[in-house]
Backbone as CSV, one residue per row, in Angstrom:
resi,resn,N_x,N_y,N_z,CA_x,CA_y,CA_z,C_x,C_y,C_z
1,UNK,84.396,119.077,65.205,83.571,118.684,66.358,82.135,118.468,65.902
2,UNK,81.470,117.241,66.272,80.080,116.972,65.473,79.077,117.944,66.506
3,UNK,77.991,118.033,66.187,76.487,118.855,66.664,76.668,118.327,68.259
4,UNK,76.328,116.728,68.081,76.130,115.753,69.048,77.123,116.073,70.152
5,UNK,78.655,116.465,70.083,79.244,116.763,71.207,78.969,117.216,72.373
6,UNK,77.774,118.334,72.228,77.051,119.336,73.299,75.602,118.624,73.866
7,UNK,75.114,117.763,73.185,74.213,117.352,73.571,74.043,116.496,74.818
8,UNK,72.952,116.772,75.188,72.553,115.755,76.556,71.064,115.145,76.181
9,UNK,71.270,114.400,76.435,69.950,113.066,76.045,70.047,112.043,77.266
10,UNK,68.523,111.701,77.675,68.734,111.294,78.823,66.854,109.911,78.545
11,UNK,67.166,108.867,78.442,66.656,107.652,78.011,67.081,106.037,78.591
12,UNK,65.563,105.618,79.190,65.825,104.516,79.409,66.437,103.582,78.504
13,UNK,67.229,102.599,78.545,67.594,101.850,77.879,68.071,100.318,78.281
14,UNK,67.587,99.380,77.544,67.943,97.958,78.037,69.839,97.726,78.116
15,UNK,70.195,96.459,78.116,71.618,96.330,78.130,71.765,96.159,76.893
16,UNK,70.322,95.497,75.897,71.364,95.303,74.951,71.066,96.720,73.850
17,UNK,70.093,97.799,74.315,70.784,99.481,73.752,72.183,99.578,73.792
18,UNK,72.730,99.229,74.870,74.214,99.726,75.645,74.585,99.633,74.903
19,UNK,74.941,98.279,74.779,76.055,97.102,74.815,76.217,96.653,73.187
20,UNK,75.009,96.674,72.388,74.938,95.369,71.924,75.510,96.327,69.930
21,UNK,76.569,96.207,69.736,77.524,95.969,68.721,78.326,97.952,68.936
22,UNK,78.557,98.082,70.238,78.751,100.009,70.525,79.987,99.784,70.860
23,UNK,80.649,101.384,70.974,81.626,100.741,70.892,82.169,101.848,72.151
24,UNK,82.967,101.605,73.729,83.314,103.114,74.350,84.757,103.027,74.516
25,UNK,85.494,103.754,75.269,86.555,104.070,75.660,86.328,104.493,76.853
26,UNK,86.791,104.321,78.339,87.573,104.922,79.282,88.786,105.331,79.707
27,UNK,88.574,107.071,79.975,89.435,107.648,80.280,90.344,107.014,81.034
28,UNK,91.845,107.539,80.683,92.844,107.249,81.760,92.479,107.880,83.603
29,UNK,91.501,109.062,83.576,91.312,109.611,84.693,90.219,108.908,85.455
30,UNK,89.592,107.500,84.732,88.801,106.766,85.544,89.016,105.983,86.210
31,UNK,88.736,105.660,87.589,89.247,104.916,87.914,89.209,103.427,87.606
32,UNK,90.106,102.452,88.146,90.027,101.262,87.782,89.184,100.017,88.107
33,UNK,88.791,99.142,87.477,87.613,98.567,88.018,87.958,97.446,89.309
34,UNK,86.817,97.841,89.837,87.238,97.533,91.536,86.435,96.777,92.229
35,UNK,85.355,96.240,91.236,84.238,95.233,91.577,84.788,94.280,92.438
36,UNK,84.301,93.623,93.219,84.703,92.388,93.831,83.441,91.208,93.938
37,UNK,84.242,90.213,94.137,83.022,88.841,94.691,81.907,89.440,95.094
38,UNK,81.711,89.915,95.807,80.756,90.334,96.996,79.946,90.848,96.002
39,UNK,80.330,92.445,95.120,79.668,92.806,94.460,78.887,92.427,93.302
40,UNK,79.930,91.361,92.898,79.193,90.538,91.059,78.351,89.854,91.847
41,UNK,78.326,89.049,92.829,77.189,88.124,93.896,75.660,88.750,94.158
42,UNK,75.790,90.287,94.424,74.606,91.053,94.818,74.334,91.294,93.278
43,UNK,74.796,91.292,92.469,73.961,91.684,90.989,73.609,90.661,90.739
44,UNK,74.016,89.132,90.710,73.543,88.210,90.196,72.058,88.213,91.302
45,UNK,72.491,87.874,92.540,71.038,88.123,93.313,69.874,88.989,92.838
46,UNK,70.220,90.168,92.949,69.727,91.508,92.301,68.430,90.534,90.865
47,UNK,69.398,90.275,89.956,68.721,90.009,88.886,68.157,88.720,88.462
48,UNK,68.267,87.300,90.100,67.659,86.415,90.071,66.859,86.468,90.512
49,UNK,66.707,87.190,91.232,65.014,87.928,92.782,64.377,88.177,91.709
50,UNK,64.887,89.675,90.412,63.230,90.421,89.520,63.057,89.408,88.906
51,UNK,63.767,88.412,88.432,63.062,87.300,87.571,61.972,86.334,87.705
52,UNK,62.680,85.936,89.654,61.774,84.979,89.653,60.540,85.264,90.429
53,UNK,60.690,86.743,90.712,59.377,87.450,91.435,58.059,87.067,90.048
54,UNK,58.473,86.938,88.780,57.261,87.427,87.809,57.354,85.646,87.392
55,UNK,57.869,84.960,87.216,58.268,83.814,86.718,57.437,82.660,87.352
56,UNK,56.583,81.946,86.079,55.433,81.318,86.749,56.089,79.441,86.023
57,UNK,56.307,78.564,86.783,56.631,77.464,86.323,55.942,76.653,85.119
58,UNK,56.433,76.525,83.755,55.509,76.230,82.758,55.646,77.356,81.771
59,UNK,56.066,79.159,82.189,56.197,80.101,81.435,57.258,79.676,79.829
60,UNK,56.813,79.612,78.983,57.389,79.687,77.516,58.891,80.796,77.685
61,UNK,59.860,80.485,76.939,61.386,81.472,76.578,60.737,82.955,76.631
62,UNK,59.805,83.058,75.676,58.974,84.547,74.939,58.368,85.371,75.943
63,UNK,58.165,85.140,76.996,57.203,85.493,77.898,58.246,86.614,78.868
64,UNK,59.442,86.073,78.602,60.326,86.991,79.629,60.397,88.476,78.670
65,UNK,60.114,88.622,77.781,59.980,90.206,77.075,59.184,90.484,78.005
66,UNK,58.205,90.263,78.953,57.285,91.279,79.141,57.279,90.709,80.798
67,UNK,58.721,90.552,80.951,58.581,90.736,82.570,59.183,91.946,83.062
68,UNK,59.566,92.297,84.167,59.336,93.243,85.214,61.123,93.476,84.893
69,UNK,61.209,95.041,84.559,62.507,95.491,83.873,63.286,95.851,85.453
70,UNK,64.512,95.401,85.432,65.309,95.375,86.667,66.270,96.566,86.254
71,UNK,66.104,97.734,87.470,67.056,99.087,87.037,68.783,98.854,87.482
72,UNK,69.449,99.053,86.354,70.451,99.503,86.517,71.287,100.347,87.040
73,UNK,70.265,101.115,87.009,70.876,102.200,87.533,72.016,103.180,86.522
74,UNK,72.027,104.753,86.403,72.624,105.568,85.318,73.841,105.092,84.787
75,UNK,73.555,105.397,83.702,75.102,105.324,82.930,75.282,106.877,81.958
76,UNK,76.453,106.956,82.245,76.785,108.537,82.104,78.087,108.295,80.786
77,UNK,77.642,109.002,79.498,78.432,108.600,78.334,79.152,109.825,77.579
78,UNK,79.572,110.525,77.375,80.572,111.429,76.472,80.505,111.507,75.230
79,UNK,80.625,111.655,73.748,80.795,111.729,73.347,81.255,113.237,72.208
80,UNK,82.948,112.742,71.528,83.483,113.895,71.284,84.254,113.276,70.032
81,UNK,83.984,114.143,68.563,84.698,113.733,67.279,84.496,111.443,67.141
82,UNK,83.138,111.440,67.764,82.348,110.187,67.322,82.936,109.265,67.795
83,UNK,83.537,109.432,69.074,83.987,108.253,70.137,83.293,109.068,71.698
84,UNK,82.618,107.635,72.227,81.780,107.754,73.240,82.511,106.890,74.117
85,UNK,82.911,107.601,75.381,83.674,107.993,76.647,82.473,107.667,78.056
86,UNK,82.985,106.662,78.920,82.106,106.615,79.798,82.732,107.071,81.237
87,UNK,81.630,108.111,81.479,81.933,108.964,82.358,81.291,108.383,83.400
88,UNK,80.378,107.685,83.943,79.930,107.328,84.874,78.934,105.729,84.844
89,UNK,80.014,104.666,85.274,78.906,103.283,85.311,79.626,102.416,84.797
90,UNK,81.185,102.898,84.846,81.872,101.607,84.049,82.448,100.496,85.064
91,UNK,81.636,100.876,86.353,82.503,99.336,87.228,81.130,98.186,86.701
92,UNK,79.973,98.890,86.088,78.364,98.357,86.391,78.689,97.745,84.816
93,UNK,78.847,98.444,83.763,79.225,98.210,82.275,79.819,97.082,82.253
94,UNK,81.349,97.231,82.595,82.603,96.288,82.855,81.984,94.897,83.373
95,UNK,81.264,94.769,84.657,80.630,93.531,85.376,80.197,92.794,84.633
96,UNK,78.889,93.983,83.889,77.791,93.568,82.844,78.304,92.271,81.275
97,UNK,79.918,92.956,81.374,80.436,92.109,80.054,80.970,91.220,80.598
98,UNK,81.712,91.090,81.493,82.301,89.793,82.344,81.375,88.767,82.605
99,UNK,80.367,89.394,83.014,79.137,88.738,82.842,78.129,87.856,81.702
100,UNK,78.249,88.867,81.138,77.895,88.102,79.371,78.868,86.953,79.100
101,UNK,79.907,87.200,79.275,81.237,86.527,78.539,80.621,85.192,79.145
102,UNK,80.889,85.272,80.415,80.828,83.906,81.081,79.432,83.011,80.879
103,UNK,78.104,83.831,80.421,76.758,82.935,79.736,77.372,83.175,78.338
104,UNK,78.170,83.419,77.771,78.511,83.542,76.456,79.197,81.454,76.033
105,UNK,80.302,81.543,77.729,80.908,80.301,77.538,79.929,79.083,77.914
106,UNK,78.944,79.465,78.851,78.180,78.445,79.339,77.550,77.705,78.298
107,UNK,76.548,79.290,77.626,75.751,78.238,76.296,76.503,77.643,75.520
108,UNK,77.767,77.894,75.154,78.694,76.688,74.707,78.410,75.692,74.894
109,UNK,79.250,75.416,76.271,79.158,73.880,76.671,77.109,72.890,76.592
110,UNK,76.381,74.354,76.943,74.919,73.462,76.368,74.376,73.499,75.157
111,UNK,75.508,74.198,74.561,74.857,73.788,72.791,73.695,74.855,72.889
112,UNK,73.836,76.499,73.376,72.928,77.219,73.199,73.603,77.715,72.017
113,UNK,72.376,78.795,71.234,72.428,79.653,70.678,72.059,81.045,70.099
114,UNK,72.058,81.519,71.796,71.342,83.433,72.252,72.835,83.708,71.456
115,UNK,72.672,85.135,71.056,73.119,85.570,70.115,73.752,86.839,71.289
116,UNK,75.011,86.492,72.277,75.495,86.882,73.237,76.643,87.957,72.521
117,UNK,77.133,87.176,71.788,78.941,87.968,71.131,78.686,89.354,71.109
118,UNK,77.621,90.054,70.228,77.851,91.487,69.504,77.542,92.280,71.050
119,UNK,76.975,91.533,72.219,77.053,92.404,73.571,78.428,92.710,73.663
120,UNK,79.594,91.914,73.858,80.803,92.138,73.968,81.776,92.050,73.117
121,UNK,82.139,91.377,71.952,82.879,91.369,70.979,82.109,91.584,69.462
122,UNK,82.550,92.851,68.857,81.942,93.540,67.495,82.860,94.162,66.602
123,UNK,82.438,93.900,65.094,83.463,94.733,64.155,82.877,95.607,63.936
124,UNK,83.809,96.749,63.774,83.467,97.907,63.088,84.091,98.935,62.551
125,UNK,84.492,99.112,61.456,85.257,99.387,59.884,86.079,98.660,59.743
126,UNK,85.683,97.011,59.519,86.581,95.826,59.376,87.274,95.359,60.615
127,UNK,87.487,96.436,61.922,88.638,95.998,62.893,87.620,95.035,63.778
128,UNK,88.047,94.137,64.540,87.252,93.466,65.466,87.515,93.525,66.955
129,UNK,86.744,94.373,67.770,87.337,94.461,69.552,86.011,94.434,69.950
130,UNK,86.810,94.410,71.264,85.295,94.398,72.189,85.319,95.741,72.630
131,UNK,83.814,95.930,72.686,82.888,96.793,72.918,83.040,98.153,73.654
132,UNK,83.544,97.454,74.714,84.576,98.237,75.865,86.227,98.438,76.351
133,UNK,86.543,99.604,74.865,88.105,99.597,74.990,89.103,100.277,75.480
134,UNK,89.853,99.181,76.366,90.746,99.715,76.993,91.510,98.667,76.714
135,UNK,92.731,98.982,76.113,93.833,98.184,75.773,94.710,97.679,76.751
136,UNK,94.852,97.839,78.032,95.356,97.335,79.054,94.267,96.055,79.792
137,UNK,93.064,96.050,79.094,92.518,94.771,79.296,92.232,93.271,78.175
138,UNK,92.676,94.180,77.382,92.480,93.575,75.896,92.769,91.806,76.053
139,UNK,93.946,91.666,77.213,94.673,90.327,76.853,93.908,89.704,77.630
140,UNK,93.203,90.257,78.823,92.511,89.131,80.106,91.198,88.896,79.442
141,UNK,90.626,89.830,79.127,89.224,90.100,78.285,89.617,88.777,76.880
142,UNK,90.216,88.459,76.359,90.616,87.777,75.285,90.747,86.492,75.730
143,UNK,91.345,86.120,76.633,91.722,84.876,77.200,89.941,84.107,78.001
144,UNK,89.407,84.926,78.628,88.594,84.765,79.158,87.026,84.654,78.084
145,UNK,87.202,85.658,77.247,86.479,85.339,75.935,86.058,84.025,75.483
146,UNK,87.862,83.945,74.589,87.909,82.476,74.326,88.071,80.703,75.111
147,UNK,88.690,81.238,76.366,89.043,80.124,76.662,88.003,80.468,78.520
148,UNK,87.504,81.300,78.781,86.739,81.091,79.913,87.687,81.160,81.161
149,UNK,89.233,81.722,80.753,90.058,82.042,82.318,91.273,82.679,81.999
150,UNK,91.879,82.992,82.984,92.741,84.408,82.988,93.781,84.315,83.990
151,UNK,95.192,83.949,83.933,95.523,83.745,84.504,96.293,85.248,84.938
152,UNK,96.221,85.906,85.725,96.830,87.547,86.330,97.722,87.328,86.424
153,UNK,98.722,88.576,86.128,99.966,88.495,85.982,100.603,89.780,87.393
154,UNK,101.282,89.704,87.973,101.634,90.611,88.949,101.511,92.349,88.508
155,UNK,101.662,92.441,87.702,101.812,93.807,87.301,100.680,94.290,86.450
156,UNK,99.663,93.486,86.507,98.430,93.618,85.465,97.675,94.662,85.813
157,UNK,97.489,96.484,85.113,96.986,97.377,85.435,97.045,97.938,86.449
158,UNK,98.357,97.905,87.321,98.924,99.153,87.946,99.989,99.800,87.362
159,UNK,99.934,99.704,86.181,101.034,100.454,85.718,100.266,101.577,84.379
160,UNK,100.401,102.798,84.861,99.856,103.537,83.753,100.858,103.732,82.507
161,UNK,100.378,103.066,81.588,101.209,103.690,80.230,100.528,103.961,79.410
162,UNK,101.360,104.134,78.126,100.547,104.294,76.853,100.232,103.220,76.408
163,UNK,98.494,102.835,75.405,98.316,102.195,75.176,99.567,101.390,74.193
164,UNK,99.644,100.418,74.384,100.524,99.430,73.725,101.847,99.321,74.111
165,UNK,102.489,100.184,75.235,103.867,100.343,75.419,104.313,98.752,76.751
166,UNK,103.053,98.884,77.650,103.698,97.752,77.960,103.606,96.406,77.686
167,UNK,102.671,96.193,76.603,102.764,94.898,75.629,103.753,94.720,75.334
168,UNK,104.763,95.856,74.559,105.568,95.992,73.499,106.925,95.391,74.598
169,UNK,106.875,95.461,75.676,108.038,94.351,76.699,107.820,93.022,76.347
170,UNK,106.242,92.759,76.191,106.044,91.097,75.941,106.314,90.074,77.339
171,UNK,106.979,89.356,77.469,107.061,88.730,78.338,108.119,88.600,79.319
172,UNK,108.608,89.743,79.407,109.361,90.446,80.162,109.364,90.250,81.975
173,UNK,110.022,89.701,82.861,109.747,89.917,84.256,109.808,91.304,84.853
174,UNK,108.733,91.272,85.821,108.843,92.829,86.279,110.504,93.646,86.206
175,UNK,111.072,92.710,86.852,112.523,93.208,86.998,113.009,93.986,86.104
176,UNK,112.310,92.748,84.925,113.480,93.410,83.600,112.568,94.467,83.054
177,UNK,111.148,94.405,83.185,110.548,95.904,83.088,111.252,96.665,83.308
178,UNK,110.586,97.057,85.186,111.203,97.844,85.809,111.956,98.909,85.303
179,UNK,113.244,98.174,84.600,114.529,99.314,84.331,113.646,100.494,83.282
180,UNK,112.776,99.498,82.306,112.384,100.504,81.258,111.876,101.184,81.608
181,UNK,110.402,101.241,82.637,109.608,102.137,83.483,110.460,103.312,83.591
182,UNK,111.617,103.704,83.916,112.106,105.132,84.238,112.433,105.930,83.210
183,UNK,112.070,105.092,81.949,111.929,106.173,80.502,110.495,106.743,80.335
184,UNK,109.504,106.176,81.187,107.956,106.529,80.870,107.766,107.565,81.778
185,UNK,106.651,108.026,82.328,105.765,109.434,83.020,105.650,109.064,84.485
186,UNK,105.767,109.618,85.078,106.019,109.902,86.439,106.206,109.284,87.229
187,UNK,104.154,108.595,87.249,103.817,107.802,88.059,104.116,106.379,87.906
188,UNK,104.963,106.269,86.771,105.068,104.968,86.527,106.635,104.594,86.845
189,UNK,107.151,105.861,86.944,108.908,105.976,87.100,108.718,105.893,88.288
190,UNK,107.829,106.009,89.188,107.876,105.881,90.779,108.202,104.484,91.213
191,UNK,107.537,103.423,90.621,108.191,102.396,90.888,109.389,101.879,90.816
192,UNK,110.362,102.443,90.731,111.656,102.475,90.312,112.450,103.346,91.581
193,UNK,113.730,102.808,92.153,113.918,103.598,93.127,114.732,104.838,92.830
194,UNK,115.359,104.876,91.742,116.070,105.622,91.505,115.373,107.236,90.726
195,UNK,113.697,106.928,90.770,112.906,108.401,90.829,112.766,109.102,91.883
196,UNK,113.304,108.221,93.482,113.282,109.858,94.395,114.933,110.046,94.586
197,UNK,115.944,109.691,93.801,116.988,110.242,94.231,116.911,111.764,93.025
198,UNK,117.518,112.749,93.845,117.759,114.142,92.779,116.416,114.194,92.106
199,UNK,115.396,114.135,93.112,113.884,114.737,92.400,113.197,115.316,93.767
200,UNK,113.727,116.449,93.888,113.302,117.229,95.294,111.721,117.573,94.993
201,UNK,111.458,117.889,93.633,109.931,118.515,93.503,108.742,117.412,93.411
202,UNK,109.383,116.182,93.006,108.752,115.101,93.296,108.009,114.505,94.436
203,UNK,109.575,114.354,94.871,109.567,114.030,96.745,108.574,115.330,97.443
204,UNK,108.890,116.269,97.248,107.776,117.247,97.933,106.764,117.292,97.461
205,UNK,106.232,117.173,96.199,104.757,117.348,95.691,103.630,115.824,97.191
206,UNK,104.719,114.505,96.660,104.265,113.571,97.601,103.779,113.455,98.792
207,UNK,104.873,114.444,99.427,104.992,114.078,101.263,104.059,115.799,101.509
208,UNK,103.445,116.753,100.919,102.411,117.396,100.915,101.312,117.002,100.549
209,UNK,101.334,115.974,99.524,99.544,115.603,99.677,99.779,114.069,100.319
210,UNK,100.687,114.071,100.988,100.134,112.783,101.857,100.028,111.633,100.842
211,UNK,100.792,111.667,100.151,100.989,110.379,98.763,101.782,109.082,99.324
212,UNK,101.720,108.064,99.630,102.604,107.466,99.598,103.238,106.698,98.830
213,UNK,104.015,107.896,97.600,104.976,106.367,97.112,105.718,106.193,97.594
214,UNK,106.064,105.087,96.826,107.272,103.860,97.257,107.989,103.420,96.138
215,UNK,109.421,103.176,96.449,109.752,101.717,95.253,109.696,100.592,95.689
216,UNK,108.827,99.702,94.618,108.637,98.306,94.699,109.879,97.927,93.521
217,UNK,110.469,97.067,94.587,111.271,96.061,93.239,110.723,94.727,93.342
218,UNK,109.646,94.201,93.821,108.859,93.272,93.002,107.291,93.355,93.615
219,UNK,106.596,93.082,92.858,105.268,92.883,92.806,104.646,91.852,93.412
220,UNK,104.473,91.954,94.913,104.038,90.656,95.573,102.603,91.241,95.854
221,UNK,101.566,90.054,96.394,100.297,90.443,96.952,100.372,91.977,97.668
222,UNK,101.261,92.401,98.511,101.517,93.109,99.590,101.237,94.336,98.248
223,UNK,102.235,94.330,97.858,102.807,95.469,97.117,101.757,96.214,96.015
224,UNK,101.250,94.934,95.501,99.633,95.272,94.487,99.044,96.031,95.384
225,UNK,98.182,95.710,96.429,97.625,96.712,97.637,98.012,98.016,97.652
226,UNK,99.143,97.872,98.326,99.945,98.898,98.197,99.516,100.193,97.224
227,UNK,99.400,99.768,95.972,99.708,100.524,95.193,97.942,100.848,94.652
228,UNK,98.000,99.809,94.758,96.073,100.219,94.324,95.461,100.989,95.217
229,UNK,96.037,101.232,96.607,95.792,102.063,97.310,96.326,103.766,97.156
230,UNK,97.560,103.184,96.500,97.745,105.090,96.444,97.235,105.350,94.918
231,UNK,96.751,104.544,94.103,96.058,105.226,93.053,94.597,105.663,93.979
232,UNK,94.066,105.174,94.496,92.834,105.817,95.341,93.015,107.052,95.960
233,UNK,93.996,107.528,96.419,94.746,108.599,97.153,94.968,109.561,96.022
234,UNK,95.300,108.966,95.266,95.717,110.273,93.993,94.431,110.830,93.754
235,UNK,93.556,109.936,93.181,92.232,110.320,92.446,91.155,111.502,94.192
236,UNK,91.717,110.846,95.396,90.988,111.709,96.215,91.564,113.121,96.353
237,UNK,92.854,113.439,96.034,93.541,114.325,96.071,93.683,115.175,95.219
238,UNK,93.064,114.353,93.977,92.372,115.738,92.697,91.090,116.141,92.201
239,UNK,90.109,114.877,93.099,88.674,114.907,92.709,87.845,114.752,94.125
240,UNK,88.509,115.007,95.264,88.157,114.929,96.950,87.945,113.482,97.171
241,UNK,86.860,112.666,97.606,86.676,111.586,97.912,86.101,110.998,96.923
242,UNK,86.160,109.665,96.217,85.756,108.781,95.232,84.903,108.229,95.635
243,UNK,83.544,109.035,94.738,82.056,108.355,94.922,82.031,106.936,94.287
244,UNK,81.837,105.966,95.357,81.190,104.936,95.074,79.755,104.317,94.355
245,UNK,80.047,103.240,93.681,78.761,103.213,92.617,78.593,102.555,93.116
């Protein structure tokens, strides 16, 4: 365990301190990112208002170093045996790179060249990922990287597994998932109907905290809801109500 494990340090810092060639992990116990339109809309607002409050027509590229720093607001980080864990700010983090990505593709198409990548995609001991890893985003984050879109797949991150297990189906239809799901952990065998037959401690742990699973045998709009809703229910039922960022 390094010195640094116990420590608390507490420092302003720009995005590109954060961001720019670092490397985090989020916990499986965090929740999932839940940003919407509405919200990426008020940050872009957010950070077109401090700009053009200081922004004088005729101002030179150079001049924006020394305009008026727009707060982020906390970011809360972990670190344990030299991997740093974000404990608080990863719907704000997450935005922040979706964000980059997409002026990453723009200056493309205008033949810029801000030096965007090491915010979100960096090597380090030869391997090359982005910045912010979670391997259940690896493929949308990649697609969107390179090619600027993402096409979602029905089952995309409601399914808790181990990293790499549900790649390792490949291109598999839920269906033919499905069957495998009832070799994995709990919550993931729930989707499967044949986890509340002969699972009395199951079925009761559920219908006492007011859980609602279900089996889905396919993954429609309805059913995503559904389910993104009782992961919200879980997390209130072991951590009370889920503070909003």
């Amino acid at each position: 365990m390094s010195k640094d494990d116990h420590k608390i340090d507490a420092d302003d810092r720009s995005v590109f301190d954060v961001l720019n060639e670092r490397k985090y992990t989020v916990d499986y116990f965090q929740r999932e990112y839940s940003w919407e339109q509405k919200h990426i809309a008020q940050l872009v607002t957010d950070l077109t208002s401090t700009f053009l409050d200081v922004y004088s027509a005729g101002d030179p590229r150079a001049s924006v170093e020394h305009y008026n720093n727009y707060y982020l607001g906390p970011f809360v980080v972990s670190s344990k045996d030299g991997t740093k864990s974000i404990i608080d700010g990863q719907q704000r983090l997450t935005s922040l790179t979706l964000f980059l990505i997409f002026l990453n593709n723009l200056q493309k198409d205008l033949g810029g060249k801000e030096s965007i990548e090491p915010l979100v995609f960096s090597e380090k001991y030869g391997n090359k990922s982005f910045n912010i890893q979670v391997e259940e985003r690896k493929a949308c984050l990649e697609r969107l990287f390179l090619d600027g879109i993402y096409e979602v797949k029905p089952d995309d991150d409601l399914v808790l597994l181990p990293q790499g297990t549900n790649q390792s189906y490949g291109a598999m239809t839920y269906a033919q998932k499905i069957e495998h799901y009832l070799k994995e952990n709990l919550f993931v065998k729930s989707l499967h109907r044949n986890a509340y037959v002969n699972n009395p401690n199951f079925v009761g742990m559920a219908r006492n905290l007011a859980l609602k699973f279900k089996a889905h045998d396919s993954f429609t709009k309805a059913d995503i809801d559904e389910r993104q809703a009782l992961v919200q229910s879980i997390c209130e039922a072991i951590w009370g109500e889920v503070r909003s960022e």
